[in-house]
C-alpha positions in Angstrom: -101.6 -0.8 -48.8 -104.4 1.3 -48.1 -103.7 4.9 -46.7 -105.6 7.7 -44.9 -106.4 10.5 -47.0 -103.2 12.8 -47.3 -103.3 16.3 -49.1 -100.5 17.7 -50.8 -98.6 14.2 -50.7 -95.5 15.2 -52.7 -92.8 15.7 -49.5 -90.9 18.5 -51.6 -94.3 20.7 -52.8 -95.3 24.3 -52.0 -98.1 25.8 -52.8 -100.7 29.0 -51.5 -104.8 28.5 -51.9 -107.1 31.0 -51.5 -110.5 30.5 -51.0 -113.9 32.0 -49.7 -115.6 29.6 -47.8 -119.4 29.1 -46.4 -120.7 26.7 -44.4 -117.9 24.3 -44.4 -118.6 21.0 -43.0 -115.9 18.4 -42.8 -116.4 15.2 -42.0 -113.8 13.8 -42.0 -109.9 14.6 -41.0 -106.9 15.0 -43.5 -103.0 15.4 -42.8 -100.2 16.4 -45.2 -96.6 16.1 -45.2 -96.2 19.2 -45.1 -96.3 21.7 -42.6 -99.3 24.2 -43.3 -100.6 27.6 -42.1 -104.1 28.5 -42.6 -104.7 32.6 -42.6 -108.5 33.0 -41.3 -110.1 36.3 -42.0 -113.0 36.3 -39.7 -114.8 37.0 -36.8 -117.0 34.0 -37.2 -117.3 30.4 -35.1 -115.0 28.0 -36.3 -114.4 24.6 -34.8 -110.8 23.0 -35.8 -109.5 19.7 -34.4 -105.9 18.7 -34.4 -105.4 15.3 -33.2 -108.7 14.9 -31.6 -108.1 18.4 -29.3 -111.3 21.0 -30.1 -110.6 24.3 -30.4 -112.7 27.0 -31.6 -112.2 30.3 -32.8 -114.3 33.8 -33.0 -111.6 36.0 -33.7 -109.2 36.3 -36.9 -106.8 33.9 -36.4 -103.2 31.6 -38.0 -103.3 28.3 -38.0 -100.0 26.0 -38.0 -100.2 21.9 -38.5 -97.1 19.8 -38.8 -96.6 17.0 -40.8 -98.9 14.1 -40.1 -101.2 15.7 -37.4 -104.9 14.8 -38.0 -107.1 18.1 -38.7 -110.6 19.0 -39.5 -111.9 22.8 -39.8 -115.8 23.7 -39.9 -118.0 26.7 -39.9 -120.6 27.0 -37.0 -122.9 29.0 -39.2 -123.5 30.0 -42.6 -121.1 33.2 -42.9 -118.6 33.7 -45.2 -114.8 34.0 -44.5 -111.7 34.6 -45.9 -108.6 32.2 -45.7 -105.0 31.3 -47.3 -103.6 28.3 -47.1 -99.7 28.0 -47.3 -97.9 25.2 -47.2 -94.5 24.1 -47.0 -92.9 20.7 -47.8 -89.2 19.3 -46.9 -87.5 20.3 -50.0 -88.1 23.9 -49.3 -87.6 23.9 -45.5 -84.1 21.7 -46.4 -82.9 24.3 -49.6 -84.1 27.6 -47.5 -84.1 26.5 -44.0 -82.1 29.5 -43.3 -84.5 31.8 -45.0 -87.5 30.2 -44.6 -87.4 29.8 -40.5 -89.6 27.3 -39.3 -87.2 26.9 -35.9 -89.9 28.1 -33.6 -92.1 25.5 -34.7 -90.4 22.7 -35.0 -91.7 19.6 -33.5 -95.1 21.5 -31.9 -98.1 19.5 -33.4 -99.5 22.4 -34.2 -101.8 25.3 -32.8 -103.9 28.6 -32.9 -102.2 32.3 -32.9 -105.1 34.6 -32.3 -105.2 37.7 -34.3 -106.5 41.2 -34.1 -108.2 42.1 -37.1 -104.9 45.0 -37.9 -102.2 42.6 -37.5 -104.3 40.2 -40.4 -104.9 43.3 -41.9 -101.2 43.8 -42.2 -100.2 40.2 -43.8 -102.9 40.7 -46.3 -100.8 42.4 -49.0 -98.3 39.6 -48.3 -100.2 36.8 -48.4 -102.2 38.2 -52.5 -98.7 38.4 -53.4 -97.3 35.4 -52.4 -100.7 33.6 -53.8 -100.2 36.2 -57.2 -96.4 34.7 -58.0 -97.6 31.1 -56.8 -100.5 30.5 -59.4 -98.7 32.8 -62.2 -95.1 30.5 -61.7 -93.3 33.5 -61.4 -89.5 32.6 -60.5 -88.7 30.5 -57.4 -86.5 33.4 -56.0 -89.7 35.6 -55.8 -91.7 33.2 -54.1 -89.2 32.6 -51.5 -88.8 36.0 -51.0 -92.0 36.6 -49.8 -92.3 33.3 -48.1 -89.1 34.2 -46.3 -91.2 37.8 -45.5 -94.8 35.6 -44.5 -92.6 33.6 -41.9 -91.0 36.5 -40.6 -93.7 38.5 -40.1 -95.6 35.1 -38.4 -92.5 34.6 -36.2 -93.3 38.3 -34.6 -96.6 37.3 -33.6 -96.1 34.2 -32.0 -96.5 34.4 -28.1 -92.8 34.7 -26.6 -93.7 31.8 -24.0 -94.3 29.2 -26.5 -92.6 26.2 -25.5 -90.1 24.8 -27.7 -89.4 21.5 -28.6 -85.7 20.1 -28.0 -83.9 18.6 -31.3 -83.8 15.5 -29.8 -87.7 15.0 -29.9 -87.4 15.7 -33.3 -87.1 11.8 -34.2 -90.8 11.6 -33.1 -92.5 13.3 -36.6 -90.6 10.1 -38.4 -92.2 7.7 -35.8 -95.7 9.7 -36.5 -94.8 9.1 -40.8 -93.9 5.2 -40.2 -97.2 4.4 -38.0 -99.2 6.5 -41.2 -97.3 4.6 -43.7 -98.0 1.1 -41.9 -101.5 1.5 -40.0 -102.2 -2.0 -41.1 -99.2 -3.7 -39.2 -99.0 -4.4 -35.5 -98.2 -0.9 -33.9 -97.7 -1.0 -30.5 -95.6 0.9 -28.3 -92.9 -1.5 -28.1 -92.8 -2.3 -31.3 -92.2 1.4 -32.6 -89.3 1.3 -29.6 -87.9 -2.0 -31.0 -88.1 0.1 -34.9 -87.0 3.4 -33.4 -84.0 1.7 -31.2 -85.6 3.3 -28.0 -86.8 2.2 -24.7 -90.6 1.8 -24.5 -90.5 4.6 -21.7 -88.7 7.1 -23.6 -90.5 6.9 -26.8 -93.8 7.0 -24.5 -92.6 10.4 -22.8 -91.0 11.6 -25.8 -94.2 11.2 -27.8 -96.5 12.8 -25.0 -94.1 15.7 -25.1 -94.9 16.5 -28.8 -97.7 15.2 -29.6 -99.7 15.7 -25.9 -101.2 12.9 -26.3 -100.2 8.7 -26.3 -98.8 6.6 -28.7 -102.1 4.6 -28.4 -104.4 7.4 -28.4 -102.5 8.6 -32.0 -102.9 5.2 -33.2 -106.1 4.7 -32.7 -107.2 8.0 -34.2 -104.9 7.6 -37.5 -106.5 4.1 -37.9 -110.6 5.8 -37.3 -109.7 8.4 -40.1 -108.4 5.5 -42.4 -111.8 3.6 -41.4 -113.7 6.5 -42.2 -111.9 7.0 -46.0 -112.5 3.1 -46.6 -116.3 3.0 -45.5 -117.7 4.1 -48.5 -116.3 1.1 -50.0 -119.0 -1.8 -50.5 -116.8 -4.1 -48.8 -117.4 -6.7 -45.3 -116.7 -4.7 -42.2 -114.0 -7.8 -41.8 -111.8 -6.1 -44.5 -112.0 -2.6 -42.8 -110.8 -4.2 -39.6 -108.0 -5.8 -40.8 -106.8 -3.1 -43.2 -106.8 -1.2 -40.2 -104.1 -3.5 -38.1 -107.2 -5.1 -36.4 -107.4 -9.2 -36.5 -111.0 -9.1 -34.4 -113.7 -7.3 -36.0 -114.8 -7.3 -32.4 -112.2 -4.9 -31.0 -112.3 -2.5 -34.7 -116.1 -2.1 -33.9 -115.1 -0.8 -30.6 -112.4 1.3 -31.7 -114.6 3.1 -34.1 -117.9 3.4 -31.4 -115.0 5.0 -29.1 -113.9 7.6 -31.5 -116.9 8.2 -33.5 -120.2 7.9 -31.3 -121.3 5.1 -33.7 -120.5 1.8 -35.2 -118.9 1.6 -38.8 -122.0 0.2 -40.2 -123.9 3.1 -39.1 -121.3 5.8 -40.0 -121.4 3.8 -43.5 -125.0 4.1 -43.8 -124.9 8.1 -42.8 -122.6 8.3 -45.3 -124.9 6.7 -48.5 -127.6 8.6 -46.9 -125.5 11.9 -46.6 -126.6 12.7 -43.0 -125.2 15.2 -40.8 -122.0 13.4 -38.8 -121.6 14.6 -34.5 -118.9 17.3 -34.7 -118.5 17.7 -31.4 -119.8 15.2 -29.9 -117.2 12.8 -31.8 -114.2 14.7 -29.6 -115.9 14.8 -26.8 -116.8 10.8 -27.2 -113.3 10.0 -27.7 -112.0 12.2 -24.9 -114.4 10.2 -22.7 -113.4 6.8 -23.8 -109.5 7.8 -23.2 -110.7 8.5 -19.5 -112.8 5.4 -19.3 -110.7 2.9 -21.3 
């Protein structure tokens, strides 16, 4: 079966890019199974999306995503900036847990740590290094060393109000892999309870709790990114929609115009055509249709 686009898909992988970018435009959102920090060395407008929430950014910043939490990131104007990306799959987190703390950040979807330009200054040295022994496969012990120092040093700057997620919400990132793995079935609230041996209402607030947003709402945005990867596909509109767990083309057509400001058929053609897609406009779309239904 078809899947949406997943980066880094090997559950036990590490690795640490670093990369200069300029006017960045994605169009479309990824996820990994892994959880991921992104080290932005700027001062410039950014616009990130994490399961359809906007944020944007002006100031240096960290960026953490869990596992299977849609993301985007694009520049607002043509200026350069600096970044790392780290990530971190199972294997590591299970073999170093107790180096490698993640503890704070379990179960969050993800979010934004602003930075002052000194304290990025200060993980700099850290973050060459790690990068250095990463693409030169220096020993695993010296990679973990300075991952262990990276998370540290990240742990210190998170805010000491952040809310934390109880272990037994921790189920929910294995109901979040099982509707990615199966967007075609019939995924419904009550049949992810029925899967998960929980009670519709439980599963529903549990969800909200982590994810701050709806089963639904998660569903239907997982299923609009897997449209979006399939579209450029010469292929009826009919095999989209059922790909994507929908038996009326009808109600797929709908879905997408909800989430995306326009109908696959258009988003296809902007695609062949290599148009500018909304950026904002798609968020803000989708919020609207969540509080017009």
């Amino acid at each position: 079966m078809d899947k949406p686009i997943l980066y880094g898909v090997h559950t036990n992988s590490f690795f640490v890019k670093h990369s200069v970018n300029t006017n960045r435009k994605e169009l479309n959102e990824y996820m990994h199974f892994q959880y991921s920090f992104v080290f932005g060395f700027t001062n410039n407008l950014l616009q990130h999306t994490l399961n359809g929430s906007l944020i944007r950014t002006n100031t240096p910043f960290i960026l953490f995503r869990a596992p299977f939490i849609l993301h985007s990131c694009s520049t607002l104007d043509d200026q350069v900036y600096d970044r790392y990306l780290v990530s971190i799959g199972a294997g590591v987190t299970r073999e170093f847990g107790g180096i490698c703390d993640l503890a704070r950040l379990r179960g969050l979807p993800g979010g934004i740590i602003p930075m002052t330009e000194e304290k990025m200054q200060s993980l700099h040295p850290i973050l060459e290094r790690l990068h250095r022994a990463y693409t030169d496969q220096e020993p695993k012990r010296v990679w973990i060393s300075l991952l262990s120092l990276l998370l540290y040093e990240v742990n210190r700057f998170l805010p000491r109000d952040m809310p934390q997620t109880p272990q037994e919400l921790s189920y929910i990132h294995e109901v979040l892999r099982y509707i990615v793995e199966n967007i075609g079935e019939d995924l419904r609230a009550e049949t992810l309870a029925q899967r998960f041996f929980i009670s519709r209402n439980k599963l529903m607030q549990d969800f909200r709790s982590v994810t701050h947003g709806s089963v639904h709402e998660y569903i239907r945005i997982i299923r609009t990114a897997h449209a979006k990867n399939l579209l450029s596909e010469d292929l009826p509109i009919s095999v989209f929609a059922q790909r994507c767990g929908y038996t009326y083309v009808s109600a797929f057509i709908r879905m997408f115009r909800a989430v995306e400001g326009m109908t696959p058929g258009e988003y296809r053609k902007s695609i062949r055509e290599r148009e500018p897609l909304p950026g904002i406009d798609r968020v803000e779309n989708y919020r609207a249709a969540k509080n017009n239904p």
